[in-house]
N, C-alpha and C positions, 0 to 999 in steps of 0.2 A: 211239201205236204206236212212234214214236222213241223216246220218254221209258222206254217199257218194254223196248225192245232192247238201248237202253244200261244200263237196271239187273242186266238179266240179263250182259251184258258185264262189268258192274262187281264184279258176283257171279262171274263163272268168274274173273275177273285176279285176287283178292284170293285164291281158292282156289290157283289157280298160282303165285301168286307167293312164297304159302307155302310151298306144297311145293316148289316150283324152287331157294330158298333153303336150306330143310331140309334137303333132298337134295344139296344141291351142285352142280346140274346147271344151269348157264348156259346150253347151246346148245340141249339135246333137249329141246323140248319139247311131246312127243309127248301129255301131259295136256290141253293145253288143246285139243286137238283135240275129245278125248271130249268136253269141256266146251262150246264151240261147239255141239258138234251136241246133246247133251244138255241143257245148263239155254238156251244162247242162243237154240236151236231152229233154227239154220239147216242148207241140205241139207248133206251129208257132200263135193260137189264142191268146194262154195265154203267152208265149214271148213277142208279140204285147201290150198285156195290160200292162204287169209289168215294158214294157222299157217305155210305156207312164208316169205308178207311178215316174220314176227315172228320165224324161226328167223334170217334172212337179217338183219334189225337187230341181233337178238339176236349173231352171228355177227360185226358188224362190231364191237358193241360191246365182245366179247372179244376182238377182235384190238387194239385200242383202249386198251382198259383192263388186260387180261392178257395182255402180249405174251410175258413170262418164259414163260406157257404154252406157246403155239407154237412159240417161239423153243428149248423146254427139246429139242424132237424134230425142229431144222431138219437133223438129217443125214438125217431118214426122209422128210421131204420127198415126194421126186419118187416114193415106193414108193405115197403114201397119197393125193396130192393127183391125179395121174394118173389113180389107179381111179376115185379118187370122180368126178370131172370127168367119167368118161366114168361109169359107174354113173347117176349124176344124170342126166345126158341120156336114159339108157333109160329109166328109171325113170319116167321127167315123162312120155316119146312112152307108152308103156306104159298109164299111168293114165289120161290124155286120149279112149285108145280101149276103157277097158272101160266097162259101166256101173254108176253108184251102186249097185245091190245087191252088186254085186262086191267093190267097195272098201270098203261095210260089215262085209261076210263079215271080209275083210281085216283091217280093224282090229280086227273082234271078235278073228281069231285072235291078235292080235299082241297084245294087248291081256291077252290070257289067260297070253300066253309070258311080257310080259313081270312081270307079277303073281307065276307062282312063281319064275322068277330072282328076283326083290328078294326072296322068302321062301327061299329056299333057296340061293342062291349067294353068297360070302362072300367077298371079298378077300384074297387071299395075298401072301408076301411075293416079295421079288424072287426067280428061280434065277439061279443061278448060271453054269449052262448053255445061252443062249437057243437058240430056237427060229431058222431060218435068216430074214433081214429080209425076205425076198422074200415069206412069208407073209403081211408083211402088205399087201401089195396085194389079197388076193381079199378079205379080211373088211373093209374101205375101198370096196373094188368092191362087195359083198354090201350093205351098210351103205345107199351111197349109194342102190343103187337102190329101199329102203325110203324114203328121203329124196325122192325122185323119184317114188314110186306113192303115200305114204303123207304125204308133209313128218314123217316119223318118223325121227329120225336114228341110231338103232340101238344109242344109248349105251348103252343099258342090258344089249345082248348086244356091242357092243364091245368097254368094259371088261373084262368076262371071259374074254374071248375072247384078248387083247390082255396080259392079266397070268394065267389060269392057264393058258392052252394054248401061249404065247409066251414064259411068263417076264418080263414084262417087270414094274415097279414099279409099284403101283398108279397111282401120281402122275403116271408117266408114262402109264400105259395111259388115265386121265385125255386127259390130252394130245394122246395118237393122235387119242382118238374126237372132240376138239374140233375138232383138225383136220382131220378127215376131214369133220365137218358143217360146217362154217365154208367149204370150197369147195365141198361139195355142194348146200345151198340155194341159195345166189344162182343157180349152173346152171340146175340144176331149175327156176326162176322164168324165168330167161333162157328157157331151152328152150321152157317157154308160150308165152310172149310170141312166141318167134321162129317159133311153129308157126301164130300169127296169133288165141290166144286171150287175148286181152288183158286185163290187172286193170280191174275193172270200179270206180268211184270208191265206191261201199259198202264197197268190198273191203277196199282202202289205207284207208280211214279207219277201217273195223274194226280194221282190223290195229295202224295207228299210237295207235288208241285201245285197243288191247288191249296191246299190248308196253308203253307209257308206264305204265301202271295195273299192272302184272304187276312192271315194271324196282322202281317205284318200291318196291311194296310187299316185292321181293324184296330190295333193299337196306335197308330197315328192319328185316327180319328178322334180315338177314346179321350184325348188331350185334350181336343177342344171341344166336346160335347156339352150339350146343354138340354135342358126339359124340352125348352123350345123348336132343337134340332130332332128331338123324338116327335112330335107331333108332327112335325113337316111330312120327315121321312114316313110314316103310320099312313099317314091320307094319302102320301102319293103310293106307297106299295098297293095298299090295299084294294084300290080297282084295279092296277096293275095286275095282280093274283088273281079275281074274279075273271079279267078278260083272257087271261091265260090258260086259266082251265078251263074257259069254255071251248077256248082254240085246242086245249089236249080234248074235248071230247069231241070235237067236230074232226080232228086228225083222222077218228077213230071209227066212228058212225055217215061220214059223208062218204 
């Protein structure tokens, strides 16, 4: 039973880690969610907690390793880290009291949004004219508390959100959304804990056995990556994700 939990573990890290690297997405890793509940088989509560443990390693490892990142948007600071900080707290009390069929629903829809953004929404370049900075507290706020109901950190409507609707550099709008999840999960996880639901030791070993397996193989990737291997990867997840969350709502409503 062990022996086949971790293979099926070992099969969703190697599927994430590819795409996490292809994609460029270090913190959000809102994939292996589906993954978890689909090829590892476990319920959709305890997938939610164990991708929070790995966003949350994930998270330190980028502040760690890519500090230029965070560091590139420390004037926006206290606009993005405040939302999230308190988003994540609601977000975490929030999901704690609905139940599993909810949060299935949930990620079907999310799952679906975010399949045709990656097919339809395209990176611009900077304007010239931004948007007022204070916007971006609500979509940091919005963001987090995905990260809090879901361990989904929103990158994939933050980016956009953050460079077409705000003007801002893609590289940078990057940056926002890293820092927006990079204080939002540890919260979120804190916030469990503090509410007296505590990591259960399957949990953190999943987790710390799924982010090692996932780091690893996304760093071997990241070697030979190219623009070209972004766009491959982009088109084939992104109906992937659509037909996934139609299967999490039909899981739920058939």
């Amino acid at each position: 039973m062990l022996t086949l939990l971790l293979l099926k573990g070992l099969l969703a890290a190697l599927i994430v880690g590819f795409v996490t690297a292809s994609i460029q997405s270090w913190v959000d890793r809102f994939f292996l969610v589906i993954l978890i509940i689909s090829v590892v088989g476990l319920p959709v509560t305890d997938a939610i907690t164990i991708n929070l443990i790995v966003v949350s390693l994930a998270a330190l490892m980028l502040a760690l390793r890519q500090t230029e990142v965070l560091t590139s948007v420390r004037g926006d600071w206290p606009l993005v880290i405040i939302p999230a900080v308190v988003g994540a707290m609601l977000g975490r009390v929030l999901a704690l009291a609905l139940p599993p069929a909810v949060l299935t629903v949930l990620l079907g829809i999310y799952a679906i949004l975010a399949g045709l953004r990656l097919a339809l929404i395209r990176p611009l370049p900077e304007k010239e004219t931004k948007a007022h900075p204070s916007w971006l507290a609500p979509i940091a706020f919005g963001a987090a508390i995905l990260m809090g109901l879901l361990s989904a950190g929103g990158k994939v409507f933050q980016v956009p959100l953050y460079n077409a609707a705000l003007g801002r550099h893609p590289k940078q709008a990057y940056a926002l959304a890293a820092l927006s999840i990079s204080a939002a999960a540890p919260l979120a996880l804190a916030t469990q804990v503090g509410m007296g639901v505590a990591l259960t030791t399957t949990q953190v070993l999943m987790a710390l056995y799924l982010f090692a397996l996932t780091t690893g193989v996304a760093l071997v990737v990241q070697r030979f990556w190219t623009p070209q291997l972004n766009k491959i990867v982009t088109w084939i997840i992104a109906p992937i994700l659509v037909l996934v969350g139609i299967r999490f709502l039909l899981m739920v409503l058939m």
